[in-house]
C-alpha positions in Angstrom: -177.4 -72.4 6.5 -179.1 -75.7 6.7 -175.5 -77.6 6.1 -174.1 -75.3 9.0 -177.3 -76.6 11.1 -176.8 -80.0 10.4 -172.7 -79.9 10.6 -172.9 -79.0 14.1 -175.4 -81.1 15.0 -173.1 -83.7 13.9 -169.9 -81.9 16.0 -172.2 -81.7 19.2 -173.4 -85.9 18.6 -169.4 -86.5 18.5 -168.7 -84.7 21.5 -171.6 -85.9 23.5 -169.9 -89.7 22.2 -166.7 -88.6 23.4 -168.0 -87.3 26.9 -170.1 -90.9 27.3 -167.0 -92.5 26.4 -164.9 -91.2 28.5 -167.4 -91.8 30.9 -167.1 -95.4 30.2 -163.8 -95.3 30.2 -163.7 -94.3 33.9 -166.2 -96.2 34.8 -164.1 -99.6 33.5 -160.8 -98.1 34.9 -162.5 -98.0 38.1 -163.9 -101.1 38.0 -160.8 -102.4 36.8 -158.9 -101.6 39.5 -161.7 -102.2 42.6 -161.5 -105.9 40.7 -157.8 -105.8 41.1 -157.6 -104.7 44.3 -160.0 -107.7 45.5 -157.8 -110.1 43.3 -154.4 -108.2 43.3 -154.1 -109.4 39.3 -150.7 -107.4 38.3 -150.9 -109.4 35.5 -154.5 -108.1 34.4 -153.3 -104.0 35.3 -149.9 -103.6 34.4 -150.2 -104.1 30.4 -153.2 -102.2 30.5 -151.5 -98.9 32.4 -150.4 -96.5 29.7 -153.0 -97.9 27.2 -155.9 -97.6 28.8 -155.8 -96.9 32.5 -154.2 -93.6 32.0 -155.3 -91.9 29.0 -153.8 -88.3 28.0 -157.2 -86.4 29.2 -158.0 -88.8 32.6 -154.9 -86.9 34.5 -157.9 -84.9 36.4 -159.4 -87.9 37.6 -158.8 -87.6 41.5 -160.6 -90.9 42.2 -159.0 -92.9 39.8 -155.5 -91.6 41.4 -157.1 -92.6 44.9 -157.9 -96.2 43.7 -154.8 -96.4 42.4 -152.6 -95.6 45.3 -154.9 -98.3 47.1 -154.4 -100.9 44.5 -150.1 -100.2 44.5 -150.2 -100.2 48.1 -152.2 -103.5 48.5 -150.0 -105.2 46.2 -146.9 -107.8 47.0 -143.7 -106.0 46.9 -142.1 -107.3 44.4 -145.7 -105.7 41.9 -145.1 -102.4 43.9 -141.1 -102.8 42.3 -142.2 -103.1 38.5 -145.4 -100.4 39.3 -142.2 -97.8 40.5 -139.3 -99.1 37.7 -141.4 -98.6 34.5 -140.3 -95.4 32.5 -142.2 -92.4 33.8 -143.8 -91.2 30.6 -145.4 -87.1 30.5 -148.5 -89.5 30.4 -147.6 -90.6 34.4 -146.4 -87.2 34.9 -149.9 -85.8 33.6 -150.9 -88.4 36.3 -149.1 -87.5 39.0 -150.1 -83.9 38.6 -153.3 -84.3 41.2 -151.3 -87.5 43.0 -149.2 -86.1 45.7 -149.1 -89.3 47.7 -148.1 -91.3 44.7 -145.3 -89.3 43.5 -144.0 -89.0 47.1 -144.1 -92.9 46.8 -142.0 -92.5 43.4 -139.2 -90.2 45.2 -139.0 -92.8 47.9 -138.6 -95.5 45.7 -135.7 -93.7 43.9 -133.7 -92.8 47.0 -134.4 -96.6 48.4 -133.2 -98.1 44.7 -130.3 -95.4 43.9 -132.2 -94.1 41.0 -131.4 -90.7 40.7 -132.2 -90.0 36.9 -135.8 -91.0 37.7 -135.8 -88.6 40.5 -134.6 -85.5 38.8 -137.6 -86.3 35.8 -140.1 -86.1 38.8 -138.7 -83.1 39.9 -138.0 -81.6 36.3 -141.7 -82.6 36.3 -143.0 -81.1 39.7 -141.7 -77.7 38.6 -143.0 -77.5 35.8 -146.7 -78.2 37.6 -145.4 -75.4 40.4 -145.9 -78.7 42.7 -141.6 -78.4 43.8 -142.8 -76.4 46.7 -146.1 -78.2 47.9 -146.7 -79.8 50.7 -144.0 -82.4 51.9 -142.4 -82.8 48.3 -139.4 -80.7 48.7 -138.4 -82.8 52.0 -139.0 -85.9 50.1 -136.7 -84.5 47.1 -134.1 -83.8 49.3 -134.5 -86.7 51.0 -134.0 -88.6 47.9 -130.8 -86.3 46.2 -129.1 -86.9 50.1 -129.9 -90.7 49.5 -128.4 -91.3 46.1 -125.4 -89.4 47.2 -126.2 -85.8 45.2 -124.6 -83.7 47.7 -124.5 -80.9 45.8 -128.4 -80.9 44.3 -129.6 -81.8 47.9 -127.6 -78.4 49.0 -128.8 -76.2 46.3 -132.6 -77.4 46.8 -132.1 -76.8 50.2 -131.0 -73.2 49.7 -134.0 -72.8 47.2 -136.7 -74.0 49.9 -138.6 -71.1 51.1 -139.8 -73.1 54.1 -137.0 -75.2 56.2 -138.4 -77.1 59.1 -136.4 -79.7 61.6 -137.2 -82.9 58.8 -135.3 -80.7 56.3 -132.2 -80.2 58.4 -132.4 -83.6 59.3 -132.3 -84.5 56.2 -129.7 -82.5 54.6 -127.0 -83.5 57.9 -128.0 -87.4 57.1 -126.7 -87.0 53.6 -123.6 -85.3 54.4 -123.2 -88.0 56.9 -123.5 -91.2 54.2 -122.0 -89.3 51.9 -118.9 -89.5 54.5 -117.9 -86.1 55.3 -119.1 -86.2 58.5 -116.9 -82.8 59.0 -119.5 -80.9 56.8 -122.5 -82.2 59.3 -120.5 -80.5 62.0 -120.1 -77.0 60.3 -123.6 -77.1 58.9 -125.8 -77.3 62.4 -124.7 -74.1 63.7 -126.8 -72.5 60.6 -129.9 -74.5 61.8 -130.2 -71.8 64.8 -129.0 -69.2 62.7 -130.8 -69.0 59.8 -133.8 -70.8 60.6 -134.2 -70.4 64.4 -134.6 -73.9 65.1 -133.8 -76.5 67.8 -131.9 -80.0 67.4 -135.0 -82.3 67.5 -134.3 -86.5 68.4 -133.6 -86.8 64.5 -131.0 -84.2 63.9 -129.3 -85.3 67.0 -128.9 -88.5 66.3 -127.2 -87.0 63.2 -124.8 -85.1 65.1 -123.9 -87.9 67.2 -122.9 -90.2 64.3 -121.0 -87.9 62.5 -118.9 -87.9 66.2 -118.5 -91.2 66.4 -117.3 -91.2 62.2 -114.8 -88.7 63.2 -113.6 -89.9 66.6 -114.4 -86.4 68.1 -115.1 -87.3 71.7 -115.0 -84.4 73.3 -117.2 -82.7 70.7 -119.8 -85.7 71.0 -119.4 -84.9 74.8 -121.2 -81.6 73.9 -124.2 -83.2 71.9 -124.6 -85.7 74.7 -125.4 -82.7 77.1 -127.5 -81.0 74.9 -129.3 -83.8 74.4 -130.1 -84.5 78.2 -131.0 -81.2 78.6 -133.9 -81.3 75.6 -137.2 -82.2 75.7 -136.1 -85.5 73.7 -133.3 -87.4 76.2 -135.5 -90.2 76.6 -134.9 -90.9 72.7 -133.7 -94.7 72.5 -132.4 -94.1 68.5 -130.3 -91.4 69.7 -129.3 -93.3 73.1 -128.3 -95.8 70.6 -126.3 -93.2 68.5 -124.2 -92.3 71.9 -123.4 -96.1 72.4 -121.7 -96.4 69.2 -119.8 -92.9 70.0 -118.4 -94.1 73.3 -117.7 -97.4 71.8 -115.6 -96.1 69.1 -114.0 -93.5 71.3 -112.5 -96.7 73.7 -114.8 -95.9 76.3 -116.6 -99.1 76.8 -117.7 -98.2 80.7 -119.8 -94.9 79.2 -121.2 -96.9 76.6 -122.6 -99.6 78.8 -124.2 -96.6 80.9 -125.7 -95.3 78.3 -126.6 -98.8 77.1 -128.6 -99.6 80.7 -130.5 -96.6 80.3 -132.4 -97.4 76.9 -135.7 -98.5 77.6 -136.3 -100.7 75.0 -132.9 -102.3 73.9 -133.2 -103.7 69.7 -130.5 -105.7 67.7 -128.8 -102.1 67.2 -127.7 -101.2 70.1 -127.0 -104.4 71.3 -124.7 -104.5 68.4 -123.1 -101.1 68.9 -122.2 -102.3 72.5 -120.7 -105.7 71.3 -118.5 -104.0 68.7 -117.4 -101.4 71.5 -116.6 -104.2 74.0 -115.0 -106.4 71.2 -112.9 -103.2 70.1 -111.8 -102.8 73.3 -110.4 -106.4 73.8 -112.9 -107.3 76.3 -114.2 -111.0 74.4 -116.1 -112.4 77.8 -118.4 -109.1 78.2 -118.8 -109.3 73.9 -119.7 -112.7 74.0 -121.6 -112.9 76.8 -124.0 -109.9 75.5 -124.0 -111.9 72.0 -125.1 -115.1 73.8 -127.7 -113.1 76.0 -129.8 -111.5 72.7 -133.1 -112.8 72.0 -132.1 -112.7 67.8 -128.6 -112.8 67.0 -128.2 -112.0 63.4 -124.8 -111.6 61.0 -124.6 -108.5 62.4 -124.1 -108.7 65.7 -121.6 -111.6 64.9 -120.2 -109.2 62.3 -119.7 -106.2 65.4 -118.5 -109.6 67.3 -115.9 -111.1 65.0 -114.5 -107.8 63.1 -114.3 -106.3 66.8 -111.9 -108.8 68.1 -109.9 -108.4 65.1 -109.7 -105.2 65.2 -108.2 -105.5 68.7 -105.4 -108.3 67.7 -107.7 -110.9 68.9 -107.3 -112.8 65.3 -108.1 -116.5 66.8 -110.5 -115.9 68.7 -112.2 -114.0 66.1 -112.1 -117.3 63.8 -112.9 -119.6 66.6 -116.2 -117.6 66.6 -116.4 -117.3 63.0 -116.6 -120.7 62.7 -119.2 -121.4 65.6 -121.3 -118.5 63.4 -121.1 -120.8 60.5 -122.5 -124.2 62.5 -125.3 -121.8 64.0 -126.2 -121.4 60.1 -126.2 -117.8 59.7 -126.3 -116.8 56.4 -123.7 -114.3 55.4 -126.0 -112.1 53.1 -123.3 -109.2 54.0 -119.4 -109.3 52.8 -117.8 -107.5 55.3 -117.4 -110.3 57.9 -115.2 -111.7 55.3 -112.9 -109.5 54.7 -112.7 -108.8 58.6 -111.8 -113.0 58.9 -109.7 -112.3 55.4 -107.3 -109.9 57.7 -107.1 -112.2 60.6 -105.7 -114.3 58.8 -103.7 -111.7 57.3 -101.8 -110.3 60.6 -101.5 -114.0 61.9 -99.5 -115.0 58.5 -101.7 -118.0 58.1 -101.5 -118.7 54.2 -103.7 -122.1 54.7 -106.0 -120.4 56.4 -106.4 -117.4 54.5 -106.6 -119.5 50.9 -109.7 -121.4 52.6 -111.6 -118.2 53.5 -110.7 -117.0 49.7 -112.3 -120.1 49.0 -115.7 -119.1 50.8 -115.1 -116.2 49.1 -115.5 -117.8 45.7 -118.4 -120.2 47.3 -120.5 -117.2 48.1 -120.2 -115.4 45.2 -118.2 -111.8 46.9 -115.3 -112.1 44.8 -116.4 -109.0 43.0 -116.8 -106.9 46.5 -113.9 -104.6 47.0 -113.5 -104.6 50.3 -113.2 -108.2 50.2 -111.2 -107.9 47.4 -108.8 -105.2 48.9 -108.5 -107.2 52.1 -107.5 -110.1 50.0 -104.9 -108.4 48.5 -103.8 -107.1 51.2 -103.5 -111.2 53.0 -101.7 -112.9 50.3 -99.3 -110.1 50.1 -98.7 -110.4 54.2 -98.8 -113.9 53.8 -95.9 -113.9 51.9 -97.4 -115.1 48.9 -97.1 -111.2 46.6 -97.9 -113.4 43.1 -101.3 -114.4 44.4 -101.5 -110.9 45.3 -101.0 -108.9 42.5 -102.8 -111.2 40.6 -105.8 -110.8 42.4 -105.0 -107.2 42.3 -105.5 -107.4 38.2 -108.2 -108.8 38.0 -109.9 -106.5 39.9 -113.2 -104.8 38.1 -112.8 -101.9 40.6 -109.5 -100.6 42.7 -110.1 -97.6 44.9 -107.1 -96.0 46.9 -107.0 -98.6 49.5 -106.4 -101.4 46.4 -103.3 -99.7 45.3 -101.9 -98.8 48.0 -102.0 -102.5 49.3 -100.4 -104.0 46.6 -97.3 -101.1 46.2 -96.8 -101.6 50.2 -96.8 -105.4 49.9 -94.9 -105.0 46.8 -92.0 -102.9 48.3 -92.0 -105.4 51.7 -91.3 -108.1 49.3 -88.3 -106.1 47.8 -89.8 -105.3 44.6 -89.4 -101.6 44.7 -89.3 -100.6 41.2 -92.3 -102.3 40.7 -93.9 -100.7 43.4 -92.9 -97.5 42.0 -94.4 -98.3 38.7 -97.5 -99.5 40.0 -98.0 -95.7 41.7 -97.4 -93.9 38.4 -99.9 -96.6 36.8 -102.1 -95.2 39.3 -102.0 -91.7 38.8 -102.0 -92.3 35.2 -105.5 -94.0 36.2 -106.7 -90.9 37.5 -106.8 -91.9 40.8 -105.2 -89.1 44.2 -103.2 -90.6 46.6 -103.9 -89.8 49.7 -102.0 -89.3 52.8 -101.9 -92.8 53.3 -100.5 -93.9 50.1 -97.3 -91.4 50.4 -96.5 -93.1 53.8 -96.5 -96.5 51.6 -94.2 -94.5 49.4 -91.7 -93.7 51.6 -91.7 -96.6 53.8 -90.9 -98.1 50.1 -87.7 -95.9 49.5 -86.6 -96.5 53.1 -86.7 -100.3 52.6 -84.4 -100.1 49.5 -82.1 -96.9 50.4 -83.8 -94.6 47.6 -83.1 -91.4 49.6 -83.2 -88.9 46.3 -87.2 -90.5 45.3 -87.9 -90.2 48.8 -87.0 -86.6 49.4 -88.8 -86.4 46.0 -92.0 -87.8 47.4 -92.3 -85.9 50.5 -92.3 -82.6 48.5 -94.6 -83.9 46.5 -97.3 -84.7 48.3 -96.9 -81.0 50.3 -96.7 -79.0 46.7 -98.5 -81.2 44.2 -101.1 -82.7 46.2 -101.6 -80.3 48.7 -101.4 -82.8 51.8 -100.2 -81.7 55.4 -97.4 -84.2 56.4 -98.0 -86.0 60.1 -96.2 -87.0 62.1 -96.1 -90.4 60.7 -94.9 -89.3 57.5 -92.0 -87.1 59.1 -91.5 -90.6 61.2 -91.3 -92.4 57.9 -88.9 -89.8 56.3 -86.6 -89.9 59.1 -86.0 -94.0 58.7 -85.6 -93.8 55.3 -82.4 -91.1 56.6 -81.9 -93.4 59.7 -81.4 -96.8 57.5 -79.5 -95.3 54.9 -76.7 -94.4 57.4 -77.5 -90.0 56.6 -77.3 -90.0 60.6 -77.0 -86.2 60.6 -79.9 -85.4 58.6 -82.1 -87.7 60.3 -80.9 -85.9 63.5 -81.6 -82.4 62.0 -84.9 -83.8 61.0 -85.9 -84.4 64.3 -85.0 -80.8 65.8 -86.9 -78.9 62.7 -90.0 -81.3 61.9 -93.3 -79.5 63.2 -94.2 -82.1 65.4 -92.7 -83.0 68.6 -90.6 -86.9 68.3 -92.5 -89.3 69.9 -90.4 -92.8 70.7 -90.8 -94.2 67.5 -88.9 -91.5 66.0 -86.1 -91.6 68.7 -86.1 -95.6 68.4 -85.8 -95.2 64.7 -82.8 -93.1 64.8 -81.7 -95.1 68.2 -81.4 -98.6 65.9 -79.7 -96.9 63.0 -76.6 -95.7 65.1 -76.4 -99.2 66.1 -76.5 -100.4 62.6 -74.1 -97.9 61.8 -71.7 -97.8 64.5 -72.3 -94.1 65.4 -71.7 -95.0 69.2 -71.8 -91.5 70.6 -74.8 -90.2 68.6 -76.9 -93.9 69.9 -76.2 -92.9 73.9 -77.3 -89.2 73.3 -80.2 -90.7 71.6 -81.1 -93.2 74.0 -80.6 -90.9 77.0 -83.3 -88.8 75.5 -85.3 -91.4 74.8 -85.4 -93.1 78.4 -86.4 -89.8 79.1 -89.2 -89.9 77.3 -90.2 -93.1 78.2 -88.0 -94.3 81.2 -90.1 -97.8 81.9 -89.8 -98.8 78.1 -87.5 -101.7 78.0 -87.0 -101.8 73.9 -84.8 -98.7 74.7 -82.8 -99.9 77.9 -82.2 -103.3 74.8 -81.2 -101.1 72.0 -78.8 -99.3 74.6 -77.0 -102.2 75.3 -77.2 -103.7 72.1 -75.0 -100.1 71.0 -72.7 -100.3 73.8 -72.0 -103.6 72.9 -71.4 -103.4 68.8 -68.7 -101.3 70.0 -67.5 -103.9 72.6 -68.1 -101.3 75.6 -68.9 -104.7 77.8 -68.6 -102.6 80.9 -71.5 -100.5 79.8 -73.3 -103.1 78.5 -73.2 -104.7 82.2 -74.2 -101.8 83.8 -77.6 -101.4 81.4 -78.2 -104.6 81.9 -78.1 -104.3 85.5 -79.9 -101.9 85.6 -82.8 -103.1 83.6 -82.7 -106.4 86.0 -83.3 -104.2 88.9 -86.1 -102.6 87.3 -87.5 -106.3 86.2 -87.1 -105.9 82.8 -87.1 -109.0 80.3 -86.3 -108.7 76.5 -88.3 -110.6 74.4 -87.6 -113.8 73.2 -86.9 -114.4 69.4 -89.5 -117.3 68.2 -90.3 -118.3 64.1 -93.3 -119.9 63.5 -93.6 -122.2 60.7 -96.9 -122.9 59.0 -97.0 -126.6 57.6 -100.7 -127.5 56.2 -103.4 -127.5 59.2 -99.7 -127.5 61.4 -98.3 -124.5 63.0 -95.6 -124.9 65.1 -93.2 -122.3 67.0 -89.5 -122.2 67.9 -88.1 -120.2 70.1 -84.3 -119.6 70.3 -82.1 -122.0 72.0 -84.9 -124.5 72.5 -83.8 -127.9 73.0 -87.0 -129.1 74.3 -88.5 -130.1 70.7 -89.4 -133.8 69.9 -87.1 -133.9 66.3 -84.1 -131.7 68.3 -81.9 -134.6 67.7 -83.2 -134.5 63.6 -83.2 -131.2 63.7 -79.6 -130.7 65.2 -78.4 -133.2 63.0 -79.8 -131.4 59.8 -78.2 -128.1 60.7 -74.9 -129.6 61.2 -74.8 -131.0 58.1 -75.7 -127.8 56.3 -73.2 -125.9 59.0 -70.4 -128.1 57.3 -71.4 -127.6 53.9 -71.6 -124.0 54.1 -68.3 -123.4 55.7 -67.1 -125.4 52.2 -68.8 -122.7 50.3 -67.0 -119.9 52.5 -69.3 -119.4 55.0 -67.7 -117.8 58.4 -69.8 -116.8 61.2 -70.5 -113.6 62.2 -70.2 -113.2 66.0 -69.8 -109.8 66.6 -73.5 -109.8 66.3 -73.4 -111.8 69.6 -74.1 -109.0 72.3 -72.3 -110.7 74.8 -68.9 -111.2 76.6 -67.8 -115.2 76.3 -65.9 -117.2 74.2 -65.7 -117.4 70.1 -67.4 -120.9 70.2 -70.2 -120.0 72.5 -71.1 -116.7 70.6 -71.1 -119.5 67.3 -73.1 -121.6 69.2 -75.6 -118.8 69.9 -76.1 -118.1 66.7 -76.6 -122.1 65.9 -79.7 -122.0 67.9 -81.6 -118.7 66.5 -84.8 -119.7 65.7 -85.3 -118.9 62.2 -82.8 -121.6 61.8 -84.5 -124.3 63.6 -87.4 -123.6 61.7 -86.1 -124.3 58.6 -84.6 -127.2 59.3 -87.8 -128.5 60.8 -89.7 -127.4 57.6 -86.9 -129.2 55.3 -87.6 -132.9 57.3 -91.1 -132.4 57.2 -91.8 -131.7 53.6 -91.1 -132.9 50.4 -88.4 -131.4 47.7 -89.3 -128.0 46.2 -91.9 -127.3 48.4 -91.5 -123.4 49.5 -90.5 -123.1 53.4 -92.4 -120.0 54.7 -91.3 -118.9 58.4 -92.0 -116.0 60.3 -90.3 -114.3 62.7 -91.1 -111.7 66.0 -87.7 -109.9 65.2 -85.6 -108.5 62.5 -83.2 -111.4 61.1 -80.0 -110.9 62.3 -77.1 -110.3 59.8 -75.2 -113.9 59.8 -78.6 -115.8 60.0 -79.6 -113.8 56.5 -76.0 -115.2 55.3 -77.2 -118.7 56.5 -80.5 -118.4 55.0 -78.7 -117.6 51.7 -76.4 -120.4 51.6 -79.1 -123.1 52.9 -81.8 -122.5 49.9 -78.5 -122.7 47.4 -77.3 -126.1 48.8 -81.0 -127.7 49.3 -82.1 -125.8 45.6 -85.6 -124.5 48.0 -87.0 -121.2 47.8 -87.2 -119.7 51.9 -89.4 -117.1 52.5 -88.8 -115.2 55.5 -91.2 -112.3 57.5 -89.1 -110.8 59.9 -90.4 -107.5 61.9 -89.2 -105.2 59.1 -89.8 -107.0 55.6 -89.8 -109.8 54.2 -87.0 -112.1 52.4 -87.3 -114.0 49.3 -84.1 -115.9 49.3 -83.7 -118.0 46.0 -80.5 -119.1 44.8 -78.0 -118.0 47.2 -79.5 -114.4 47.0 -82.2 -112.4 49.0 -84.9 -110.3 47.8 -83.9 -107.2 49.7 -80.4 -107.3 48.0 -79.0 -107.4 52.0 -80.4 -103.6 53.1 -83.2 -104.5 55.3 
């Protein structure tokens, strides 16, 4: 009995030294952390955190959460970043049992830093503490799923939440919309009113109004727009700014500037929105002048600037500004100016140009972006240089669609097909779809090299294994690959059963084949329904004539051109620009006006002799005129692909590689020329024409003559 006595006498001295030292142990945690606060000494706290700060049996303490919320809070930000990234432990979840602010803090910091395994341990964590439903929690852990691009977790917590309220919609429609299936926002509002019985608030429409603009649905954005004036939130500058980018991407720069003027206090976003829409829409002075006119300019309003003009064909101006963005200094802390300056370069052909913005590239350390990437790709290849190309292409880290189908495109135009065609089963071996895009690459590949059988074989693929709708571009696509390889009637058959009405293209298509083919009577059917289509399109009135006149019907040929002079139409000249270092020079045919002429005459006349040596005869029934044998020759002496050549030949030294490019497609004796010229002068000629281009080495052509 006395032993019992004096045993728990002994058990209630321990426990009364436990209690006092857990006292103690509060007490210094407290005064810890006040201390900290006043010093903000990260270095003191942070070791001591799981140790001693936070033992097992202090998760109750509310005051000790308080001062350390206050302490995190009060703390630089790069502290608040190791506080958040260390391991959450069950002794931080013990922790954040009775600390909603704090763990709210935590599911920020994971949808801010794309952290989502953190963030489903906090919420593993919160319902296990019956916390998943408390207060603002569930909107924060949707919030943070919808963030880290968990579409499907953020929809099946948002079908769990007993209580939806407008932040929750909100929510959920901004995920669908970075998540890119801006579709899904659209289906999902509807339910808003449905199940919930709520209103679009500022937030949601703002959502609304960007998935519009993503999809290019004016007249559904049209709808938002009035539903918005009509709420109780039109005022709303963030949603204002919303319908600026809408109407700018729609091509309606005059509604966007209205709704521009009517947003009371006008920030870097809108601002930007409206350059990009002016930019888009090829109006540079109204772009620029709003640029010049903002208080802060910052990369990306020069970004909406430059890409803008680009976008609307508007490549040197676009680098003109680049490089006044540059001497301003502004840092380029984003990529995708780059590879919007990467494909300027690429659509004006400029291979010096485009190696020197690869070398920024490199400078800046955005190699290893893959829009950058893709876009380089994507330059080297239309800048005739396809090795650079594809070896850029392998050494990518990362390819998406858009990476493939670049390089079996620019493959194909350099006459490479059964590489092309290996490169797309390397990519399905990858495990990568092709989309709708990649399958018109496909078949624009077959119709460059007359592979009618893998065409036909593509097509139905992509409508039984892939499950993709064919548009009209793809039935466009289909049809020149009949057109070029001289199956006339099919194409034409194609045209009466395809589900989409012809628009020219198609017509033009099958127009230029029965030139190329000789099919006389099927080209002025076609043409007579195609100037009904578009009767004030002079290509057609050209490719008329051109038809009449393969078949030396001169009489009709006068009469169309007659015709076309009374209603004051011109054809376009045929130029060939040559790119020669930092020089870029363009001829035009016939031109006698140059400074070398006399050189450059005297070069081709030469060659001329040489050539007829080797067999060479002129071709001048592809002269589409009535005169004499030695004026059509002469014609043909002065196309400008040739004087090109001949300039790039006195201007630079042995083996160096002559690339020219050209508005039109090469005509059928300058290829022949072209052929014999890089055989006699032992050059490689590398030609872009409006069709493809030509790699002609050793008396022979990359395109094996079907172009």
């Amino acid at each position: 009995m006395g032993n019992q006595t004096v045993h728990q006498s002994q058990l209630s001295n321990k426990s009364d030294l436990v209690k006092s030292k857990e006292r103690s142990t509060r007490v210094y945690s407290q005064s810890l952390l006040k201390g900290s606060i006043l010093t903000t000494r990260m270095s003191t706290f942070l070791p001591r955190l799981d140790s001693e700060l936070l033992p097992s049996d202090h998760g109750s303490d509310a005051r000790l959460a308080k001062l350390l919320i206050s302490f995190i809070s009060s703390c630089e930000s790069d502290y608040k970043t190791t506080f958040m990234t260390k391991p959450i432990l069950p002794i931080h979840l013990k922790f954040l049992r009775n600390c909603p602010k704090l763990s709210c803090q935590q599911l920020q910091f994971c949808a801010r830093n794309q952290t989502p395994s953190q963030g489903k341990k906090l919420h593993a964590h919160f319902i296990k503490s019956g916390l998943d439903q408390c207060g603002t929690l569930p909107n924060n852990l949707l919030d943070m799923y919808g963030k880290c691009g968990l579409i499907q977790d953020a929809l099946q917590l948002f079908d769990e939440m007993p209580h939806r309220d407008l932040i929750s919609w909100a929510s959920l429609l901004t995920a669908h919309n970075q998540a890119n299936i801006p579709h899904r926002t659209i289906t999902l509002f509807p339910k808003m009113f449905a199940l919930d019985g709520l209103k679009p608030d500022h937030f949601v429409f703002a959502c609304l109004v960007k998935a519009c603009a993503s999809l290019g649905a004016l007249k559904l954005g049209k709808q938002v727009h009035a539903g918005f004036l009509l709420s109780l939130f039109c005022d709303d500058d963030v949603v204002k700014s919303s319908l600026v980018d809408l109407y700018a991407k729609c091509g309606l720069p005059d509604s966007a500037r209205l709704v521009f003027d009517s947003i009371s206090r006008k920030n870097s976003v809108s601002s930007t929105a409206m350059i990009s829409g002016y930019a888009r829409s090829g109006l540079k002075s109204e772009a620029v002048e709003l640029l010049r006119g903002m208080a802060e300019k910052n990369l990306f309003s020069w970004t909406a600037l430059i890409s803008g003009l680009v976008q609307s064909g508007q490549w040197i101006d676009g680098f003109n500004l680049f490089i006044e963005m540059r001497r301003e200094g502004v840092d380029i802390i984003d990529p995708f100016i780059l590879s919007s300056i990467v494909g300027a370069s690429a659509n004006l052909a400029a291979l010096e140009l485009g190696k020197q913005i690869h070398c920024l590239v490199l400078s800046l350390g955005y190699e290893s972006s893959l829009f950058v990437s893709n876009a380089l790709v994507d330059m080297y290849a239309k800048c005739s240089d396809i090795l650079a190309a594809k070896t850029i292409f392998d050494t990518m880290c990362h390819r998406d669609i858009v990476s493939w189908t670049s390089i079996i495109v620019g493959m194909a135009q350099h006459g490479q097909a059964n590489e092309s065609l290996s490169l797309y089963d390397e990519m399905i071996s990858a495990g990568l779809k092709p989309n709708k895009v990649t399958f018109v690459g496909l078949i624009y590949v077959c119709s460059h090299v007359g592979l009618v059988s893998k065409g036909r074989y593509l097509f139905k693929s992509m409508v039984e294994d892939y499950k993709l709708s064919p548009s009209l571009q793809h039935y466009t696509c289909l049809l020149d690959l009949f057109s070029r390889s001289g199956h006339l009637d099919e194409a034409e058959n194609l045209l009466k059963t395809m589900p989409f009405k012809p628009d020219e293209a198609a017509w033009a298509a099958l127009l230029s084949a029965c030139k190329r083919h000789g099919n006389t009577q099927m080209g002025v059917q076609v043409a007579n329904h195609l100037l009904s289509l578009e009767p004030k399109d002079p290509s057609t009135y050209i490719l008329l004539s051109n038809t009449y006149a393969g078949a030396s019907m001169w009489e009709n040929v006068s009469k169309v051109r007659k015709l076309m002079g009374v209603m004051e139409f011109k054809k376009e000249p045929g130029y060939s620009c040559i790119e020669l270092g930092k020089e870029s020079l363009v001829f035009y045919a016939g031109e006698t006006y140059h400074p070398m002429k006399d050189e450059i005459f005297g070069l081709l006349k030469e060659l001329d002799e040489e050539m007829k040596r080797r067999g060479y005869v002129p071709d001048t029934s592809l002269v589409l005129h009535d005169m004499e044998q030695h004026e059509k020759e002469r014609q043909l002496f002065w196309h400008s692909e040739r004087l090109a050549v001949a300039y790039g030949l006195l201007k630079t030294v042995p083996g160096t590689v002559i690339r020219i490019v050209k508005n039109l497609r090469v005509c059928g004796d300058c290829h022949a020329v072209l052929k014999h010229i890089c055989s006699i002068v032992k050059r490689e000629i590398i030609v872009r024409d409006a069709n493809r281009f030509h790699h002609f080495v050793d008396g022979r052509c990359s395109c094996r003559d079907f172009w």
